[in-house]
C-alpha positions in Angstrom: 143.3 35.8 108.7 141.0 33.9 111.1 137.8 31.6 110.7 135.6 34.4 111.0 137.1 37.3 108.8 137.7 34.5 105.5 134.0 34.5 104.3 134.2 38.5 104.2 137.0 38.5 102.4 135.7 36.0 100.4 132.4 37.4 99.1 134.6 41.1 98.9 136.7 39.2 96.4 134.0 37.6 94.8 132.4 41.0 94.3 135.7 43.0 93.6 136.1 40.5 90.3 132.4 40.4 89.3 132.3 44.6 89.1 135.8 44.1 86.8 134.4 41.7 84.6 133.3 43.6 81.3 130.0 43.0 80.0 129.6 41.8 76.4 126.8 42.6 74.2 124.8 39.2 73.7 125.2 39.4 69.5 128.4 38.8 67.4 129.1 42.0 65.7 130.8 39.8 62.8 127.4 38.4 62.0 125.5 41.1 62.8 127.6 43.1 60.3 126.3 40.7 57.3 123.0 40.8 59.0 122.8 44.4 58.8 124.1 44.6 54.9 121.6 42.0 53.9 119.0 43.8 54.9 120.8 47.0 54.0 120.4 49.0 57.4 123.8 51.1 56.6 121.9 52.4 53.2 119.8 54.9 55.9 121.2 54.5 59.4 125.0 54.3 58.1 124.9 57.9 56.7 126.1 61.0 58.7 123.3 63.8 58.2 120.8 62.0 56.0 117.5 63.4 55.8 113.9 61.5 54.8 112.6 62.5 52.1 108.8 62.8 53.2 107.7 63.5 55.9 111.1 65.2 56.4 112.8 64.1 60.0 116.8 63.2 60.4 117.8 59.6 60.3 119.8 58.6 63.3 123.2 57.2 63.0 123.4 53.8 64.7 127.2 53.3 65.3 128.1 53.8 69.0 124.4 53.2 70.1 124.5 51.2 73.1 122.8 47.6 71.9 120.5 47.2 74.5 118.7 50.6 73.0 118.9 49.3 69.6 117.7 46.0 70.6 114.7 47.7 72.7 113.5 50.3 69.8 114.0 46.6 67.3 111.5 44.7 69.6 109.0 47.6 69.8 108.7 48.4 65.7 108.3 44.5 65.6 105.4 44.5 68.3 103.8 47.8 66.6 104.4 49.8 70.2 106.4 52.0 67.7 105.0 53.3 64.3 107.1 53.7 61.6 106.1 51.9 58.3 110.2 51.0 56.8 110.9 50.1 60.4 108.5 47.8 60.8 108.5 45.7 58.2 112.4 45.6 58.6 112.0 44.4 62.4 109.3 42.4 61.5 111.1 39.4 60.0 113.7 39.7 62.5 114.6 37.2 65.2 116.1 38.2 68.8 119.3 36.7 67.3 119.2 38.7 64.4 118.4 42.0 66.8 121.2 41.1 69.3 123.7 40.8 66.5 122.8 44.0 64.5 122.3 45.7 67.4 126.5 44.2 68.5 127.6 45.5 65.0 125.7 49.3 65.1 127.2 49.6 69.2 130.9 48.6 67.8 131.1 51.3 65.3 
C-alpha cells in the first residue's frame, strides 16, 4: 500500500468498525427493572390485552418498544405536550436517568 492510498484505507476502516459497533440504550435495564416495579409500570403496561376502564382505550404493552420512543412519549407527559392524567403524574417525578433506565428495561423485554 503506498503513502497516498493508507489514509483511505484508514478512514474506510475507521468507518467499517464504527457501523459494526452496536448501540446500547443509555439506561441499565437491571435498574430500570426496580425502577419500573417501584412505581409499578408492569401493573398496566406489563399486561397483554388490558383495557382502561373509563374512557375505555387499550393499554400498550411496553416490552420490545424501542427506548428512545419510550424515553420521548416519558419527556412529553412530564412537559404536558401529552395529556394523560396517570401518565403524568408518573413522568412527573421522573428524572432522565430514571426514563433512560425504564425505558432499557421495557426495550429488553
Amino acid at each position: 500500500m503506498d503513502k497516498k492510498s493508507f489514509p483511505i484505507f484508514l478512514l474506510g476502516t475507521s468507518m467499517a468498525l464504527l457501523f459494526s459497533m452496536t448501540v446500547q440504550a443509555a439506561g441499565d435495564p437491571v435498574v430500570g427493572r426496580q425502577k419500573a416495579d417501584q412505581r409499578q409500570c408492569q401493573g398496566c403496561h406489563g399486561i397483554e390485552g388490558l383495557n382502561n376502564a373509563y374512557p375505555t382505550y387499550k393499554v400498550p404493552k411496553l416490552g420490545g418498544q424501542h427506548a428512545e420512543y419510550i424515553v420521548s412519549a416519558l419527556q412529553a407527559y412530564k412537559s404536558g405536550d401529552r395529556k394523560h392524567p396517570s401518565m403524568q403524574g408518573s413522568a412527573g417525578s421522573l428524572t432522565e436517568q430514571d426514563m433512560e433506565d425504564i425505558a432499557a428495561f421495557f426495550e429488553k423485554q
